[in-house]
C-alpha positions, 0 to 999 in steps of 0.5 A: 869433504862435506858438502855443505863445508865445501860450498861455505869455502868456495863462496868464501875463498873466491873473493879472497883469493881474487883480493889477495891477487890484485894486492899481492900480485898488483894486477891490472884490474881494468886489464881484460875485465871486459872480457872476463865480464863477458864471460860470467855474463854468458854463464849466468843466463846459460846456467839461468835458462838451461838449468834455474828456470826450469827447475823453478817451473818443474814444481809448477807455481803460478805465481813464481814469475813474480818473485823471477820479476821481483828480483829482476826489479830488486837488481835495478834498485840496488843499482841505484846505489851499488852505480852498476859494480854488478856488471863491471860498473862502479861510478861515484862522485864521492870525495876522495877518502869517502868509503862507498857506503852505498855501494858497499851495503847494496853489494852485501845485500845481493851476495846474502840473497843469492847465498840463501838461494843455494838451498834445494829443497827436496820435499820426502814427505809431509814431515821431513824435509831433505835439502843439497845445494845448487851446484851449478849456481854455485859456480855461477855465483863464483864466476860472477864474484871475480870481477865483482870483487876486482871492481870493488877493489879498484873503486875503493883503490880510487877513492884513496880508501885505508888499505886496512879498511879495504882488507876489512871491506874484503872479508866482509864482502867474502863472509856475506854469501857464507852467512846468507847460505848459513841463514838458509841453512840454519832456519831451514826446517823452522821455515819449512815447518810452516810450510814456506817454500825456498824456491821463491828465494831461488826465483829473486836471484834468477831475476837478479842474474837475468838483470846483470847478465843480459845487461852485461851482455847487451852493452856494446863495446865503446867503439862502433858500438859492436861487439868485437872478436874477443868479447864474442869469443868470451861470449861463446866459451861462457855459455860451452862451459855452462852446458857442459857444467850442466851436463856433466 
């Protein structure tokens, strides 16, 4: 299969697949999410140190931090309206019927950044330039739409929101990293013929899953404010399956 129809399908299908579990199957969204966050929140900064990080300084640029720290910032902005559904977080005080609008654009924005961080850029010559996806963010940005997509379900379930408009606001949400990764791809050579670089895009959404990863790793349990047995263990396979993804 092509690669590039490969990475649209799996950013697409995830959340997809993820809805049509929570409707079909009617599971338990608080169930476990902590756990599953944990894990996802392990996997990005693994994915981020051992591999993100030092593809970006590999090219040294003295001003790629920046973007790193922009990103990070942008996170934090975009928690002012998403309430935190990022890290397993969704906390409104809105009536009852009122779509979360705020919540909603916030998510799409990030999904539609980090889609357009995908693209690796390979510069062959002063003319052509060559590009393939970043597999192992890939992943990361699938891991990290699970529990996205069941908090966003079930925030949306609590508002008492349409199930027609809960279904749309699902397909809405799977497309947007696909279009963020058609928009990487479609603009690419025009971008690049101005001798712009995708490699700062890459950087704002490092600095977006160091902000939710090292929250979401941070947060304590709620009793004794300890981490507990599972989460540690969550904790430990998460950061074993990204050095092996890496790896491998």
């Amino acid at each position: 299969m092509n690669e590039e129809l490969l990475n649209y399908i799996i950013l697409f299908s995830t959340p997809v697949i993820v809805g049509a579990a929570v409707f079909l199957l009617k599971l338990n969204i608080s169930k476990n999410l902590k756990l599953l966050l944990s894990f996802s929140g392990a996997f990005l900064f693994t994915i981020c140190i051992l591999h993100l990080i030092p593809e970006l300084y590999f090219n040294w640029n003295k001003t790629i931090g920046f973007f790193i720290m922009g990103g990070f910032f942008l996170q934090l902005i975009l928690e002012n309206f998403s309430k935190g559904i990022e890290h397993g977080h969704a906390h409104t005080h809105t009536h009852l019927g009122i779509f979360p609008f705020s919540v909603f654009f916030s998510l799409l924005i990030h999904s539609f950044v980090e889609g357009m961080a995908l693209i690796e850029v390979h510069h062959a010559s002063e003319v052509n330039h060559s590009h393939s996806y970043n597999m192992p963010l890939l992943i990361g940005i699938s891991i990290h739409n699970i529990p996205v997509t069941m908090v966003l379900l079930g925030l949306m379930f609590r508002q008492q929101i349409k199930l027609r408009t809960q279904l749309y606001s699902l397909l809405i949400f799977a497309l947007s990293a696909p279009i963020g990764l058609f928009f990487a791809n479609h603009f690419n050579e025009k971008i690049f013929s101005t001798g712009l670089n995708f490699n700062f895009l890459l950087a704002i959404s490092v600095g977006i899953f160091l902000h939710i990863s090292t929250t979401i790793l941070f947060e304590t349990s709620e009793q004794h404010h300890h981490y507990n047995y599972k989460k540690m263990a969550a904790i430990i396979i998460g950061v074993f399956i990204a050095g092996l993804t890496l790896l491998l």
